[in-house]
N, C-alpha and C positions, 0 to 999 in steps of 0.2 A: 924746398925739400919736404917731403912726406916721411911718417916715420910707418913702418910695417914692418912686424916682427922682430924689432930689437935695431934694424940699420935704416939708415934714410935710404931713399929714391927716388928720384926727380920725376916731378910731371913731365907729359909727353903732351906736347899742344901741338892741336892740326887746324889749319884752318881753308876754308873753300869757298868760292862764293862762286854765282852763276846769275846772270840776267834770263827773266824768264817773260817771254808774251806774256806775260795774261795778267789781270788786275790785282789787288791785293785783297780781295774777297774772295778769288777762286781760291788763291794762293794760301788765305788763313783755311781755306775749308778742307784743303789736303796736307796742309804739314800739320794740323788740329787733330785730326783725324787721327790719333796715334794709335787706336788699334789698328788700323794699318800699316802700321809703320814697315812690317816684314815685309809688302808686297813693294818696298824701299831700298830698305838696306838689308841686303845679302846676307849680312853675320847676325842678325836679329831674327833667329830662326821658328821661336814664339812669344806671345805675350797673354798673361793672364792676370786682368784688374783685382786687386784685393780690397780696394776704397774707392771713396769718392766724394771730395768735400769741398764741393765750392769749384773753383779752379783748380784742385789740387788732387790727383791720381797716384794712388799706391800701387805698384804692379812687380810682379815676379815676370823674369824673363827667362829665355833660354837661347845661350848664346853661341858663336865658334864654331868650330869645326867637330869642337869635342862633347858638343853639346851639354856646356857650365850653365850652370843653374846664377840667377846673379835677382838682386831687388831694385828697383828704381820708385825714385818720385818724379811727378810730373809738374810741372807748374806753367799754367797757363798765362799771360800775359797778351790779350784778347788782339788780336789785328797786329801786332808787333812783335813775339815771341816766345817757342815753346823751349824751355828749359828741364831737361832730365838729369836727375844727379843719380846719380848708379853709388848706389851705396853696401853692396856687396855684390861678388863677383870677381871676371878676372879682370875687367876695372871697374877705377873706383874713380870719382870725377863728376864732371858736368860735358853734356853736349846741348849748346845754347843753337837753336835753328832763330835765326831772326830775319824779320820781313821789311822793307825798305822801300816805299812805292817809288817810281822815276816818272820821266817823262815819257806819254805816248802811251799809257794804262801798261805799264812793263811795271816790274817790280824784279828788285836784284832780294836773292835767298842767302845769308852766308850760316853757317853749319862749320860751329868751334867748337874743336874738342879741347880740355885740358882733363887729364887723366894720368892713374899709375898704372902701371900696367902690371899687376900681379899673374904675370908669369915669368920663366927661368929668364934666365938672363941671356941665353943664346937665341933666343926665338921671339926679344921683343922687337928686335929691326924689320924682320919680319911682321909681326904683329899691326908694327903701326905702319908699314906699306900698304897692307892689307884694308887697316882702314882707310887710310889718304884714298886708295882707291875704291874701295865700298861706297865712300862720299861722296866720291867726283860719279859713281853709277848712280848713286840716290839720285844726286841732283839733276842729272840726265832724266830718269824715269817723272822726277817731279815735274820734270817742264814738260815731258814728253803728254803728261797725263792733263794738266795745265793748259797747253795750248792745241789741244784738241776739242775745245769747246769751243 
């Protein structure tokens, strides 16, 4: 339980994974790539870096439908995964993208959210369908983009 605004609320955990053709250096070069990220995921409508230190990205985002202003940090973890913690917005959380090599130069992607979801309370079931399926199209677009080299 999370505490916002005087009451608890529970995180909302999503999680997805996908086997993808292609090796785990194409694969760190487009989930790394996070200023791309929007041409990804559908509700990540812009992004604009405010830092840069090391492995580690400050960035303001613009989210929704309703187009929410929200802040994230990035942290790189080089060939293995990219970690964003959204730390204001209408979530607040982490989504961890991590990379897995298999056999046959495939690499499986999995993409966990744990997050609050600050908004009303009628409109978070929705909220998190939305994303479950935003993630299941990322990962689609990642492979699609992945195994066309």
């Amino acid at each position: 339980m999370t505490r916002i605004g005087g009451s608890e609320v529970s995180a909302t955990t999503i999680s997805k994974s996908r086997e993808i053709g292609a090796n785990l250096d194409r694969l760190w070069e487009i989930v790394s790539d996070v200023d791309n990220e929007p041409k990804y995921y559908a509700g990540l409508n812009a992004v604009k870096n405010l830092s840069k230190n090391g492995n580690v990205i400050e960035r303001k985002v613009v989210v929704g439908y309703l187009n929410h202003e929200g802040r994230q940090t990035i942290t790189f973890n080089p060939k293995k995964s990219v970690e964003v913690k959204m730390t204001e917005g209408p979530m607040i959380g982490t989504r961890l993208v991590t990379l897995s090599p298999l056999a046959d130069s495939n690499t499986r992607v999995d993409v966990s959210w744990k997050v609050v979801l600050r908004v009303p309370i009628f409109v978070r079931a929705m909220v998190k369908r939305e994303v479950e399926k935003g993630t299941e199209e990322a990962l689609k677009r990642i492979a699609k983009e992945a195994e066309s080299r």
